[in-house]
C-alpha positions in Angstrom: 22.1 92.1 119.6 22.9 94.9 121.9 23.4 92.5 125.0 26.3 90.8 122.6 28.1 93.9 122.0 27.7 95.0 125.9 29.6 91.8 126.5 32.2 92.3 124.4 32.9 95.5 125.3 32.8 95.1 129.1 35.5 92.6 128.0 38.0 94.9 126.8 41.1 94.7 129.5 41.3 98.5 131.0 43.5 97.8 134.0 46.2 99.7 134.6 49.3 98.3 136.0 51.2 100.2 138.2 54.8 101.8 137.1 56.8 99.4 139.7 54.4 96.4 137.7 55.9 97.7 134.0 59.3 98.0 135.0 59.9 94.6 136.8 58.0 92.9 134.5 58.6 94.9 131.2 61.8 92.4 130.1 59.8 89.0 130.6 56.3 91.1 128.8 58.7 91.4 125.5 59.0 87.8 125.5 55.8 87.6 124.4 56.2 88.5 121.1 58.5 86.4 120.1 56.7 82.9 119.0 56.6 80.1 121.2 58.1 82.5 123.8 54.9 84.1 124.5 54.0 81.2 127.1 57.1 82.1 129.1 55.4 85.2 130.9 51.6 83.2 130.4 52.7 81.0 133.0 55.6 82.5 135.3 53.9 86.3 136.0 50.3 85.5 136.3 50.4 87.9 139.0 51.4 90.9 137.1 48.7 92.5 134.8 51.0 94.1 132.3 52.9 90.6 131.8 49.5 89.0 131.6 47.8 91.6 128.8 50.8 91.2 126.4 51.2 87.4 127.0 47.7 87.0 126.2 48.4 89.0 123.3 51.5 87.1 122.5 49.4 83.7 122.1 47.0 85.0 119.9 49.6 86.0 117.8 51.3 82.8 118.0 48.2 81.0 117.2 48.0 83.0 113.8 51.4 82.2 113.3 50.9 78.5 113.8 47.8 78.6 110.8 49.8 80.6 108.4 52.8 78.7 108.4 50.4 75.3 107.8 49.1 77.8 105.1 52.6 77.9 103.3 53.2 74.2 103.4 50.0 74.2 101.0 50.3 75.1 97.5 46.6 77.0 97.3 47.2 78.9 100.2 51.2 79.5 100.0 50.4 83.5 98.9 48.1 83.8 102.0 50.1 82.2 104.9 53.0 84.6 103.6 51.0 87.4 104.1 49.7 86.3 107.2 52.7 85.7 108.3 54.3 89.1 107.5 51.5 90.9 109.0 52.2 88.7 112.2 56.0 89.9 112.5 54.2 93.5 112.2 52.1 92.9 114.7 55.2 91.9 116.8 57.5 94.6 115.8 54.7 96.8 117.2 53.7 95.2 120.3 57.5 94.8 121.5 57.4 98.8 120.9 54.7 99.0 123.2 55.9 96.7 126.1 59.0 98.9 125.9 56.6 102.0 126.0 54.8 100.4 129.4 51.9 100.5 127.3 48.8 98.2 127.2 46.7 98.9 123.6 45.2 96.0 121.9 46.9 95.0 118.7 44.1 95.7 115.7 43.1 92.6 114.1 43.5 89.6 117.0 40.9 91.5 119.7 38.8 88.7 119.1 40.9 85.8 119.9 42.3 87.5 122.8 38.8 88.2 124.4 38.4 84.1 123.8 41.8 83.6 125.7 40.4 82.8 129.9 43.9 81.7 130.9 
């Protein structure tokens, strides 16, 4: 069990972009929060870290999105794909406040899918 949690842990993105990386790439990072958006900076700045972390980010997000919204076209699970959902735009609202902060912190509840993400 230990060897597991040593590889999820030397997962965990610690790289630090530079400042010159965060402020050409902050604008086109903030994208990534915003639905379908988030593949914008996936693909165009795969050279910038900073873009790369919050696009990465952005997917996973969008991929919960995508599951609640097929949650609230069913009449069992209506309550939870709203809640889902709403806790998705939170997630947003606070990594766009991060991008514009230059910061890179994992958003609480999608580390796991982002750690699956090898784009």
């Amino acid at each position: 069990m230990e060897k597991g949690n040593s590889k999820v842990q030397s997962k965990k993105i610690t790289a630090k972009p530079n400042t010159q990386d965060i402020a050409e790439n902050k604008f086109i990072a903030l994208l990534s929060y915003i639905f379908v958006l988030c593949f914008v900076p996936l693909l165009l700045k795969q050279e910038s870290a900073f873009a790369q972390f919050h696009a990465k980010q952005g997917l996973a997000l969008f991929i919960v999105e995508v599951i609640a919204l097929v949650f609230t076209w069913t009449i069992i699970l209506a309550w939870l794909g709203s809640i889902l959902f709403l806790l998705c735009m939170i997630a947003s609202v606070y990594g766009i406040i991060l991008v514009w902060n230059g910061k890179m912190e994992q958003i609480p509840g999608i580390t796991w899918i982002v750690q699956k993400i090898n784009i």
